[in-house]
DRENPA-3360 file (N, C-alpha, C; in nm, 2 decimals, always signed):
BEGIN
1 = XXXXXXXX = +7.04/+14.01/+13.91/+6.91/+13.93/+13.90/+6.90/+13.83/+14.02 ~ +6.80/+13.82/+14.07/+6.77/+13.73/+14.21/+6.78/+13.63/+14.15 ~ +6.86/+13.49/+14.22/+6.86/+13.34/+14.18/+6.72/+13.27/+14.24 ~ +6.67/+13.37/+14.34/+6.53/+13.28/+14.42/+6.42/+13.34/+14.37 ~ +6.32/+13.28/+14.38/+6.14/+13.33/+14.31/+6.13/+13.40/+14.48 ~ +6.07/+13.53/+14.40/+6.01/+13.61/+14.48/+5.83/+13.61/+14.48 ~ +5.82/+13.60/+14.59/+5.66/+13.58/+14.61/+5.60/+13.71/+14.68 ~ +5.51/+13.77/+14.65/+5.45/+13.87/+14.72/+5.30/+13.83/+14.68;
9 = XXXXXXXX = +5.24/+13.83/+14.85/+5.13/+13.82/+14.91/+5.02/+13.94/+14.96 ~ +4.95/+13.95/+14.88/+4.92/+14.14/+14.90/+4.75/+14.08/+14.99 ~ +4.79/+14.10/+15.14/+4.64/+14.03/+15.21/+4.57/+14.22/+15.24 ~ +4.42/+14.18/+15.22/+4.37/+14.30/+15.27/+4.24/+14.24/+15.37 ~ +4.32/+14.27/+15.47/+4.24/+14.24/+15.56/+4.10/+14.25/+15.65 ~ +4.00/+14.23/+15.66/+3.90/+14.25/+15.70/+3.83/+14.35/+15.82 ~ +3.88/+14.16/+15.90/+3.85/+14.23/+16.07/+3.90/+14.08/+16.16 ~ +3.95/+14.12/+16.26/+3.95/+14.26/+16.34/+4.05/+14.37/+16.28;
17 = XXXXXXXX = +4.01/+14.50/+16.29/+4.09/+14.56/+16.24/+4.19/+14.63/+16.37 ~ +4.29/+14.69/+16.33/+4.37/+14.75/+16.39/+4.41/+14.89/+16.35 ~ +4.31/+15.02/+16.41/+4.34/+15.11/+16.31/+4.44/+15.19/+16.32 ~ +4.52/+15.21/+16.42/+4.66/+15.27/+16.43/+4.73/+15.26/+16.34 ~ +4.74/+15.15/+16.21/+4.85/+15.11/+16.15/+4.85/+15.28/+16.05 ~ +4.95/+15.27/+16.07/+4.98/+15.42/+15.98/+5.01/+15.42/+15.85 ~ +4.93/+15.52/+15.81/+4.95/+15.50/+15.60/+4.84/+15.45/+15.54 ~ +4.89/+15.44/+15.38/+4.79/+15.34/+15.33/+4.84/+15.22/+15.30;
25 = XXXXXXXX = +4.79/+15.10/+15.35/+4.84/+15.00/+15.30/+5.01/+14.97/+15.35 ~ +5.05/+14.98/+15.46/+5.17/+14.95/+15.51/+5.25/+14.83/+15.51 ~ +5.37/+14.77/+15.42/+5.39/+14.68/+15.39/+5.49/+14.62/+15.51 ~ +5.54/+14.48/+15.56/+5.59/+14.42/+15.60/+5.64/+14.30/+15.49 ~ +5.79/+14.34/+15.48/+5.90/+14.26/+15.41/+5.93/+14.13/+15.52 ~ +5.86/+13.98/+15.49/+5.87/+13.90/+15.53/+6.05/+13.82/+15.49 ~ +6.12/+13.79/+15.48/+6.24/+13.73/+15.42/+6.31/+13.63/+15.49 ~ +6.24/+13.46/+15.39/+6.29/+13.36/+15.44/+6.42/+13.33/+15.41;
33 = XXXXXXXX = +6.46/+13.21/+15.49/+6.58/+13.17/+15.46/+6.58/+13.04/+15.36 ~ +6.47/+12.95/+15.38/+6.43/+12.90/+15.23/+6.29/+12.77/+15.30 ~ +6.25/+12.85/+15.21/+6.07/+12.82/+15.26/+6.07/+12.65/+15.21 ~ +6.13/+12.58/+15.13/+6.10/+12.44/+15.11/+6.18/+12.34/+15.20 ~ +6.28/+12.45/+15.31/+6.39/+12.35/+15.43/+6.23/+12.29/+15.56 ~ +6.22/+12.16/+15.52/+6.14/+12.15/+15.63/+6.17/+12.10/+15.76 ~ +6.30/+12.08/+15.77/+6.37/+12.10/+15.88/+6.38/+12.19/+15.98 ~ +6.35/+12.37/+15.93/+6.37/+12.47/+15.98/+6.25/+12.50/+16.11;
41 = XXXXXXXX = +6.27/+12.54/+16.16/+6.16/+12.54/+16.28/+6.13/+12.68/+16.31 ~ +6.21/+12.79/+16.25/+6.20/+12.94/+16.28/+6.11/+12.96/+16.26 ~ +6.04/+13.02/+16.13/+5.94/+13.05/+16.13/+5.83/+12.99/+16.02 ~ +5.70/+12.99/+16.10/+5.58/+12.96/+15.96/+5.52/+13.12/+15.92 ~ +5.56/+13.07/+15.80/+5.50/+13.21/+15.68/+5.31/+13.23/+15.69 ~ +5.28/+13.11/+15.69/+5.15/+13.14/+15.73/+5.08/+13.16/+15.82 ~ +5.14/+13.16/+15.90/+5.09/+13.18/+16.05/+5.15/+13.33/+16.08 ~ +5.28/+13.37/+16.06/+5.28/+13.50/+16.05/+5.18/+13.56/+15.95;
49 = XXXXXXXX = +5.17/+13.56/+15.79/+5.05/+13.65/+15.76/+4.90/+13.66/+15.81 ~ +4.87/+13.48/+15.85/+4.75/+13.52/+15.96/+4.75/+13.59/+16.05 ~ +4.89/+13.58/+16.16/+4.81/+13.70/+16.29/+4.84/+13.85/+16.19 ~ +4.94/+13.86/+16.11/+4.91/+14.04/+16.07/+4.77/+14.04/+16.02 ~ +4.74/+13.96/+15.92/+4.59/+13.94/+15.88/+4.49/+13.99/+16.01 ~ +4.48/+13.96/+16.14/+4.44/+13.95/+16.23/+4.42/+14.04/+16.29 ~ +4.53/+14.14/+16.30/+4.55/+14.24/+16.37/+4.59/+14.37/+16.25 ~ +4.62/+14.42/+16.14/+4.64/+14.51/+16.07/+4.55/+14.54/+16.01;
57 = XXXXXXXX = +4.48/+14.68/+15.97/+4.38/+14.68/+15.85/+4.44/+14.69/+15.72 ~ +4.44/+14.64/+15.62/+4.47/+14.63/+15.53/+4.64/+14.63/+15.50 ~ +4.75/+14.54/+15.58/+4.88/+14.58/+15.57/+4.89/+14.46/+15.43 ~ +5.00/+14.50/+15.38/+5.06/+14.39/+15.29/+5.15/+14.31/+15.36 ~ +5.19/+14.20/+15.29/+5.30/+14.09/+15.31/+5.36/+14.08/+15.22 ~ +5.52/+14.11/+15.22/+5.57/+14.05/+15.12/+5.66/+13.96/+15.15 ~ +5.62/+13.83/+15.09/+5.73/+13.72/+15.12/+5.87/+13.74/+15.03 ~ +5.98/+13.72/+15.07/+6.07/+13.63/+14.98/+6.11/+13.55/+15.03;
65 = XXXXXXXX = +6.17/+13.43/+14.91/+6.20/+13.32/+14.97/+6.36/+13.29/+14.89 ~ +6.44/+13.33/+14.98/+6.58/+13.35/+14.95/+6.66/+13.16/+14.92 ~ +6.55/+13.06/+14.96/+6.60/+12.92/+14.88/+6.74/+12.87/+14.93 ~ +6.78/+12.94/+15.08/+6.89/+12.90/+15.12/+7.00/+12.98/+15.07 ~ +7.01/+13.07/+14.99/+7.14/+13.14/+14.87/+7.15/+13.26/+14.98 ~ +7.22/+13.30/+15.09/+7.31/+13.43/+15.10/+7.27/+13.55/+15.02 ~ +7.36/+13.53/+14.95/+7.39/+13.65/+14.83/+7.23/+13.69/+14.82 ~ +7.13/+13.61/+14.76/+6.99/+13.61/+14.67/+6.93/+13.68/+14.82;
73 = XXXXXXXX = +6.97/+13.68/+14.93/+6.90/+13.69/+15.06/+6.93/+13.85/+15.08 ~ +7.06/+13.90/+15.00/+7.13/+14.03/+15.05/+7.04/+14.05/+14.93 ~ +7.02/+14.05/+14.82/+6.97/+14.15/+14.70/+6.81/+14.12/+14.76 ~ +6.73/+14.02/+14.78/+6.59/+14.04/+14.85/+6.61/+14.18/+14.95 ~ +6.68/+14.17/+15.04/+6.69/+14.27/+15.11/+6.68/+14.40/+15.05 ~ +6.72/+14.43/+14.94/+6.80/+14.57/+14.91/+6.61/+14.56/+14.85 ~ +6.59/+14.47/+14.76/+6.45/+14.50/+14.67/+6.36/+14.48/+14.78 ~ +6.28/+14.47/+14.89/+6.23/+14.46/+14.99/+6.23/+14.66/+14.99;
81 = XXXXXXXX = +6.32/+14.74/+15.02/+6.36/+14.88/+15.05/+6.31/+14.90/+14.96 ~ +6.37/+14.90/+14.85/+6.34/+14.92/+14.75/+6.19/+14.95/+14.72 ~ +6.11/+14.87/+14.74/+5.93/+14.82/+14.72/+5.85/+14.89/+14.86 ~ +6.00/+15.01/+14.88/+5.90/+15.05/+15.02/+5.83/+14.97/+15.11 ~ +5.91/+14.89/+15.16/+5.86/+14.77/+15.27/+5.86/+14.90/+15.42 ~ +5.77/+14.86/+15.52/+5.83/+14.94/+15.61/+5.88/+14.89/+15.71 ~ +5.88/+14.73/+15.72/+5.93/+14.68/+15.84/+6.04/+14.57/+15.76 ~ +6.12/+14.50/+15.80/+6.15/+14.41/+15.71/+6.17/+14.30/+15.89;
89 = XXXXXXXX = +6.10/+14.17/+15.81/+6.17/+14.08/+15.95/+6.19/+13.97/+15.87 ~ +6.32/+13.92/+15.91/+6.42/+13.83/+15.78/+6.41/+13.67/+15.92 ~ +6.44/+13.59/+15.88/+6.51/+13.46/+15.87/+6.64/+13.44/+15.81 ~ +6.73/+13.49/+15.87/+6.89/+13.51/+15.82/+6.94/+13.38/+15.75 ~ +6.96/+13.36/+15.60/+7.04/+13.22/+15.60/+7.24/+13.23/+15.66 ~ +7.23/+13.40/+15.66/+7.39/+13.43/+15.70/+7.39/+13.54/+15.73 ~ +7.39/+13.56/+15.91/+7.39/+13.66/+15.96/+7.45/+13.77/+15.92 ~ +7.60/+13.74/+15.91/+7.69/+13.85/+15.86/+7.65/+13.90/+15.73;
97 = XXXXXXXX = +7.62/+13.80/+15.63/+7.60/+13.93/+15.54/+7.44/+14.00/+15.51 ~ +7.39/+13.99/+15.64/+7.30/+14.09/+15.66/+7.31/+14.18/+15.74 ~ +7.44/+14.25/+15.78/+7.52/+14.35/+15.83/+7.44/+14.49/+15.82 ~ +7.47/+14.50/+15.67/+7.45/+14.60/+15.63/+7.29/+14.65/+15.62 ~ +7.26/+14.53/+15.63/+7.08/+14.59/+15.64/+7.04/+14.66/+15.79 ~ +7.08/+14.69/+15.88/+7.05/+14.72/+15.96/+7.12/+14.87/+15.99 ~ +7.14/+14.89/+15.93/+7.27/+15.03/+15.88/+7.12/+15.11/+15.82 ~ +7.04/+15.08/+15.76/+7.01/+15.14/+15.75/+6.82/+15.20/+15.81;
105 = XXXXXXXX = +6.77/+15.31/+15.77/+6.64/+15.36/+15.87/+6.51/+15.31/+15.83 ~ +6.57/+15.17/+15.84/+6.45/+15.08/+15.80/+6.40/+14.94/+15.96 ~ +6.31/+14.93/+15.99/+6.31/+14.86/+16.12/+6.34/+14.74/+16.09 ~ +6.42/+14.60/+16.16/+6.43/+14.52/+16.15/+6.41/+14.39/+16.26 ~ +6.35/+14.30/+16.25/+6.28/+14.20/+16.32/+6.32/+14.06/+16.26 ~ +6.45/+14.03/+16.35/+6.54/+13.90/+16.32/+6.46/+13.78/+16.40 ~ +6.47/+13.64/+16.33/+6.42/+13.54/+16.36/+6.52/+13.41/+16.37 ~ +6.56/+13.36/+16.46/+6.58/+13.19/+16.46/+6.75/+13.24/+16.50;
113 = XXXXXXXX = +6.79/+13.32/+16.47/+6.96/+13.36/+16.50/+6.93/+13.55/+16.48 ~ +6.97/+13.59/+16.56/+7.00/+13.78/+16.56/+7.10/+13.85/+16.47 ~ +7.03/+13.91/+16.36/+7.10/+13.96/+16.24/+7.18/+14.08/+16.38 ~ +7.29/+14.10/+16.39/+7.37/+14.23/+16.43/+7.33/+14.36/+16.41 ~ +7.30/+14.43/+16.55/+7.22/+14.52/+16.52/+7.08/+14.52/+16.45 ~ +7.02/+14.46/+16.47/+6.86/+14.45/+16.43/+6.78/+14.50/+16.53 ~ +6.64/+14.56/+16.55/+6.60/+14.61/+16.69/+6.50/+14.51/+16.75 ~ +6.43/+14.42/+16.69/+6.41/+14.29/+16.77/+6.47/+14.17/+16.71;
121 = XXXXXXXX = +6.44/+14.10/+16.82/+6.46/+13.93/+16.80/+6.41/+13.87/+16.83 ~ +6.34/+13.74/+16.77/+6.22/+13.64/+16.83/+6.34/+13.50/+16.80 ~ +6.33/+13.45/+16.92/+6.41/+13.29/+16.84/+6.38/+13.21/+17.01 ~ +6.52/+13.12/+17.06/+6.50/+13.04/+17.13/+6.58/+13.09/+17.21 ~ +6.54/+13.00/+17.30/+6.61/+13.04/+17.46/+6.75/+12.98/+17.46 ~ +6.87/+13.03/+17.48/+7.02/+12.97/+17.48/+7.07/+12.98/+17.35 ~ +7.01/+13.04/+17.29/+7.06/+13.08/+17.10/+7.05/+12.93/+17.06 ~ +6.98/+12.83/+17.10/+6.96/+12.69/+17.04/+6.92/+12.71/+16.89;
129 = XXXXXXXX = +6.96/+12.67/+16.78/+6.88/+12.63/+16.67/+6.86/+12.52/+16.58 ~ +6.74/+12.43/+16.63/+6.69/+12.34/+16.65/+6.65/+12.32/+16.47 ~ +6.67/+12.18/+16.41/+6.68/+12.10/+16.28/+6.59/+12.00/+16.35 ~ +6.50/+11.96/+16.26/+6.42/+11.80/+16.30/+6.34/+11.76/+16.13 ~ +6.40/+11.72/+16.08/+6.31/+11.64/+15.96/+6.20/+11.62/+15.95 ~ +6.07/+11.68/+15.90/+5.98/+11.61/+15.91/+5.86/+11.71/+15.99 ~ +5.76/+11.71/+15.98/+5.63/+11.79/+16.02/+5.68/+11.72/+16.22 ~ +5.59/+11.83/+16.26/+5.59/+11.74/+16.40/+5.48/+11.69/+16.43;
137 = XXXXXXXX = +5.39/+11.66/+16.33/+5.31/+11.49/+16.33/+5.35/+11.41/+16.29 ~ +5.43/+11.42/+16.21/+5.52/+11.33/+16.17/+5.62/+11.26/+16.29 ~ +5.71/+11.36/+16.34/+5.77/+11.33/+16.42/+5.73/+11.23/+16.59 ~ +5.61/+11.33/+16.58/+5.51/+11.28/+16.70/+5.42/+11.14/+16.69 ~ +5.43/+11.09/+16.56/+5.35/+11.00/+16.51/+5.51/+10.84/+16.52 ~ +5.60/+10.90/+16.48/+5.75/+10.81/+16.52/+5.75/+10.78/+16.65 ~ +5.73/+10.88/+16.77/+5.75/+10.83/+16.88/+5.63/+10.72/+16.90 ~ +5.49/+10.75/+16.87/+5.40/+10.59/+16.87/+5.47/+10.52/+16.82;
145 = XXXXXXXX = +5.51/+10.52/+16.68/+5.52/+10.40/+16.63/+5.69/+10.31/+16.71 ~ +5.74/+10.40/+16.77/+5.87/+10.34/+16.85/+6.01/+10.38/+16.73 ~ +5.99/+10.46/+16.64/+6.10/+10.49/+16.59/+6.19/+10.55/+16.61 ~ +6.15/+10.61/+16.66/+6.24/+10.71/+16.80/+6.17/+10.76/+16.90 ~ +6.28/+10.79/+17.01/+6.27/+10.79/+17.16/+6.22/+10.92/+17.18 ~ +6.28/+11.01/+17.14/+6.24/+11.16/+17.12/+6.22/+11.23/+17.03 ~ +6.15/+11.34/+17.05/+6.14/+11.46/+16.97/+6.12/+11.60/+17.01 ~ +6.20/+11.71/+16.97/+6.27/+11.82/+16.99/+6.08/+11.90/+16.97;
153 = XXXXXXXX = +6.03/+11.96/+17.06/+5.89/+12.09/+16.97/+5.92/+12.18/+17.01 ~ +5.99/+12.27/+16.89/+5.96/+12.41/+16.88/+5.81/+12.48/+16.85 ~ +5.81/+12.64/+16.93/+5.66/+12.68/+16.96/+5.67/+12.77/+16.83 ~ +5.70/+12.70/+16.72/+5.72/+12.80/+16.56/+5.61/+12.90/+16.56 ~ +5.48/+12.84/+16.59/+5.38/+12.96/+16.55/+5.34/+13.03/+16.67 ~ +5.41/+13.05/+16.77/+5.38/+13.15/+16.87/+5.52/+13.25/+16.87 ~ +5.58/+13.19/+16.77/+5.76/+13.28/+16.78/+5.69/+13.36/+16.65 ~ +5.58/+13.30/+16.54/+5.57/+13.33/+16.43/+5.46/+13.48/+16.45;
161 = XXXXXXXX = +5.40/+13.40/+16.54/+5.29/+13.55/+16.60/+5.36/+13.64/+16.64 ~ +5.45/+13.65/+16.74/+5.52/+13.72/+16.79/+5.61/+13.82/+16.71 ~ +5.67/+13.74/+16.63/+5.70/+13.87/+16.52/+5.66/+13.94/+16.43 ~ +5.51/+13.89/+16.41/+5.43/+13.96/+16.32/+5.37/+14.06/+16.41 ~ +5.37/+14.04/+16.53/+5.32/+14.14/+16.64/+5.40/+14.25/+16.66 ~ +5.54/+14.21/+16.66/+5.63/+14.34/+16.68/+5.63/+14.42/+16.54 ~ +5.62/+14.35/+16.46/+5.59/+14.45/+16.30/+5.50/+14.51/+16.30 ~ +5.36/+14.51/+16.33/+5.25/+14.56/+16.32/+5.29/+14.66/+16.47;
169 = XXXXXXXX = +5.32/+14.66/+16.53/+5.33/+14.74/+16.64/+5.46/+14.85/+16.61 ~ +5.56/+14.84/+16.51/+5.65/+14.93/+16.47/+5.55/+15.01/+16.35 ~ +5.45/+14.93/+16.27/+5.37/+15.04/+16.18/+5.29/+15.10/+16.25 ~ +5.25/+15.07/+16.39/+5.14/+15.17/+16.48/+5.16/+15.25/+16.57 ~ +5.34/+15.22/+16.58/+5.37/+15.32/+16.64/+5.39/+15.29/+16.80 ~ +5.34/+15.13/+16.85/+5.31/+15.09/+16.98/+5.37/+15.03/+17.06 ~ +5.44/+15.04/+17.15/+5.54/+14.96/+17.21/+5.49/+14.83/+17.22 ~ +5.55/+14.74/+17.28/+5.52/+14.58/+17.30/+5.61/+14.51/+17.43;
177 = XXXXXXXX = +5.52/+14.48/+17.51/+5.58/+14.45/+17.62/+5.61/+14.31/+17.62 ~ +5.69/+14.27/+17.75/+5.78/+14.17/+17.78/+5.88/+14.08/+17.67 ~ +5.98/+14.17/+17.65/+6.10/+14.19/+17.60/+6.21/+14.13/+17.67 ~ +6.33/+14.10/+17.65/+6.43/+14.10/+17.71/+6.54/+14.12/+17.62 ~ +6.67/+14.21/+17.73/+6.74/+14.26/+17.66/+6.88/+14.13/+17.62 ~ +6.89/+14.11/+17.59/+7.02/+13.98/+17.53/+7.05/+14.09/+17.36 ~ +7.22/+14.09/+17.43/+7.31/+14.13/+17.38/+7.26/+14.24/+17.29 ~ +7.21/+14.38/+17.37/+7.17/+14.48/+17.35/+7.06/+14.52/+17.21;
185 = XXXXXXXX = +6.96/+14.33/+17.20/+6.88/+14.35/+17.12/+6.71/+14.36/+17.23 ~ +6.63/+14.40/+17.19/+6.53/+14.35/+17.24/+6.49/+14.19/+17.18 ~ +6.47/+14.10/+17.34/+6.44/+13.99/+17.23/+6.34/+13.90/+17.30 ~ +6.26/+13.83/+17.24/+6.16/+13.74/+17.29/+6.17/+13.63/+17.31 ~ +6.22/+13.55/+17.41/+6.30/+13.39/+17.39/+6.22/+13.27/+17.41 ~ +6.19/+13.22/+17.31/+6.12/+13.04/+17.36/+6.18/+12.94/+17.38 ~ +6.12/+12.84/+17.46/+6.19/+12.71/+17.47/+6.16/+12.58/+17.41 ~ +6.27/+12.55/+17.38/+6.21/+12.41/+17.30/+6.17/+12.32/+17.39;
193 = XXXXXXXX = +6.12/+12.25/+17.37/+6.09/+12.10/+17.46/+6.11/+11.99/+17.43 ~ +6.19/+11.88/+17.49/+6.22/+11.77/+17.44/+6.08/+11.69/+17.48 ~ +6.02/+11.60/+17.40/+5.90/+11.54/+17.38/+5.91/+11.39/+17.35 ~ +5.88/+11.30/+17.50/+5.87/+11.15/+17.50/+5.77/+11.10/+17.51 ~ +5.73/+10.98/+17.46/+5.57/+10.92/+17.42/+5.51/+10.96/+17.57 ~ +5.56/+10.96/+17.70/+5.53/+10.98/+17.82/+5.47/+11.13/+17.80 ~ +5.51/+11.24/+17.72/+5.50/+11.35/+17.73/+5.42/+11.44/+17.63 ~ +5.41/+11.30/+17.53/+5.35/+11.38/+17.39/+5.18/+11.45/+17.39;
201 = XXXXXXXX = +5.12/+11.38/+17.43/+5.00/+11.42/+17.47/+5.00/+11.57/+17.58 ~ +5.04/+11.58/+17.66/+5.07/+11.70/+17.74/+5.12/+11.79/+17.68 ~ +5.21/+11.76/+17.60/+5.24/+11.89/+17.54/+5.18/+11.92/+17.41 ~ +5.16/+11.85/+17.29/+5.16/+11.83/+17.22/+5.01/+11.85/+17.17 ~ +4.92/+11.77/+17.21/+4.79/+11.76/+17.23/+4.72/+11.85/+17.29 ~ +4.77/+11.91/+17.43/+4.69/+12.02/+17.47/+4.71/+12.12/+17.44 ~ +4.83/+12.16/+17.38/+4.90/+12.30/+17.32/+4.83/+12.30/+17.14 ~ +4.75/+12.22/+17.11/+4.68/+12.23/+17.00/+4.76/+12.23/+16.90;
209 = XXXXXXXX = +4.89/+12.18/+16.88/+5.01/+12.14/+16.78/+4.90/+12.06/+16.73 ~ +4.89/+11.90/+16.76/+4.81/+11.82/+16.70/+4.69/+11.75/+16.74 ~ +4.61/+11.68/+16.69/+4.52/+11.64/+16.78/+4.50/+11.48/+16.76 ~ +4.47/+11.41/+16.87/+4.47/+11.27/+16.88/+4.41/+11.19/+16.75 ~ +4.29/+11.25/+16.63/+4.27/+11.19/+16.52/+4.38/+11.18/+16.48 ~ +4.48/+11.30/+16.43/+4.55/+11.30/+16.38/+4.68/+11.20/+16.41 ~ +4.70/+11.20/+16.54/+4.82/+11.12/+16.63/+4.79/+10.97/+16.58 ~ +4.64/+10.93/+16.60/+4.62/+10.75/+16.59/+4.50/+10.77/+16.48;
217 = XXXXXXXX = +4.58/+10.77/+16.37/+4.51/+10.72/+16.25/+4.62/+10.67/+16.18 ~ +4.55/+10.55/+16.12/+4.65/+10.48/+15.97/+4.71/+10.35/+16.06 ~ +4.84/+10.39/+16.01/+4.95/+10.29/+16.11/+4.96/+10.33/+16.26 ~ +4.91/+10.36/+16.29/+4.93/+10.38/+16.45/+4.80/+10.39/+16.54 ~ +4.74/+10.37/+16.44/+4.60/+10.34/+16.51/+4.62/+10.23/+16.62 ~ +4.71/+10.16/+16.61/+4.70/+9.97/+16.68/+4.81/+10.04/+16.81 ~ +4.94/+10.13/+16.77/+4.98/+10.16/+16.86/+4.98/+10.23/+16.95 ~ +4.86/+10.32/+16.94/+4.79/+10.45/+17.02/+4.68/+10.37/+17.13;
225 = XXXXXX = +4.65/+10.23/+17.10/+4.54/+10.22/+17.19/+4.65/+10.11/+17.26 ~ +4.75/+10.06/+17.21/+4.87/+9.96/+17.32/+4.91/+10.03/+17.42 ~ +4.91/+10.20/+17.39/+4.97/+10.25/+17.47/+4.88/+10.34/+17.56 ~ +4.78/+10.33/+17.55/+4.66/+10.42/+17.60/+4.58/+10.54/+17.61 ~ +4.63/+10.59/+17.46/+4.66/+10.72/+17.41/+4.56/+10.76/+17.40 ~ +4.48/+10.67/+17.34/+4.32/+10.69/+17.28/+4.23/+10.64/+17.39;
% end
């Protein structure tokens, strides 16, 4: 019996469509490492089913949300196969004992650390894996207020598109360019950026993470305009 609630998200998609996807209704086995860590920066689940949404006609999503548990992460896996998934792209809570999922002739698309032997990888540049508490408006809203000096921004929803892109492109049969090979996976590498009030706007604000209402309202309203933000 799974210790974690399994969620399946059945989206049928509109438009744009993408008609290559092959079959009816071709599923992608989403599999978190535990969707309530808001620490985690790997991946957003929503943002992955939006771009498949975006780009698949009619594909399914199925989330699981493994809650942090290993073990509950290896039996997701087996029921994912099981439910005829055709892609599965995981969020490892323990690489190793996701070994064996890749053993078998099922595609796999690893996120935030590279399950062994998986055929892609989306994560960070230098195998970094980056922890920060807190939303990054949140975090970005500390550096106004002086509560801290920095903050760590991961490009979560462009790592999140990106593997929703290589899944939909294993159901259509389509290669995907600019790849790199690190340790004989294909893999897609991003960089984090460390982020100082000097820098938050530039990155932060023009990369459409957040936007200045959001930055200087409430309690920081007084310290966004001390500092010239607004």
């Amino acid at each position: 019996m799974l210790r974690a609630r399994l969620l399946t998200l059945v989206l049928l998609v509109l438009a744009p469509l993408l008609s290559a996807c092959a079959g009816d209704e071709p599923t992608i086995a989403l599999l978190v490492a535990d969707g309530s860590d808001t620490a985690s920066r790997a991946v957003d689940a929503e943002a992955f089913t939006e771009r498949v949404e975006a780009t698949c006609d009619e594909c399914q999503v199925a989330v699981y949300d493994a809650e942090g548990d290993a073990a509950a992460q290896v039996s997701q896996a087996r029921q994912a196969e099981a439910d005829s998934a055709d892609v599965i792209v995981v969020v490892p809570v323990d690489v190793d004992e996701l070994a064996s999922l890749t053993a078998r002739d099922l595609p796999v698309v690893s996120m935030g650390e590279p399950v062994p032997a998986s055929d892609r990888f989306v994560g960070l540049e230098r195998g970094e894996v980056v922890r920060q508490e807190g939303s990054d408006l949140q975090a970005a809203r500390n550096l106004v207020l002086g509560d801290e000096k920095t903050m760590t921004y991961v490009p979560t929803r462009a790592m999140s598109e990106q593997a929703a892109d290589l899944a939909v492109a294993y159901l259509a049969d389509n290669p995907v360019e600019g790849g790199e090979d690190v340790d004989g996976i294909e893999s897609w590498l991003y960089p984090a950026q460390d982020v100082t009030i000097d820098t938050l706007t530039s990155v932060l604000v023009a990369q459409g993470v957040l936007t200045l209402d959001e930055l200087c309202d409430g309690s920081t309203e007084k310290d966004c305009a001390r500092l010239g933000i607004r």
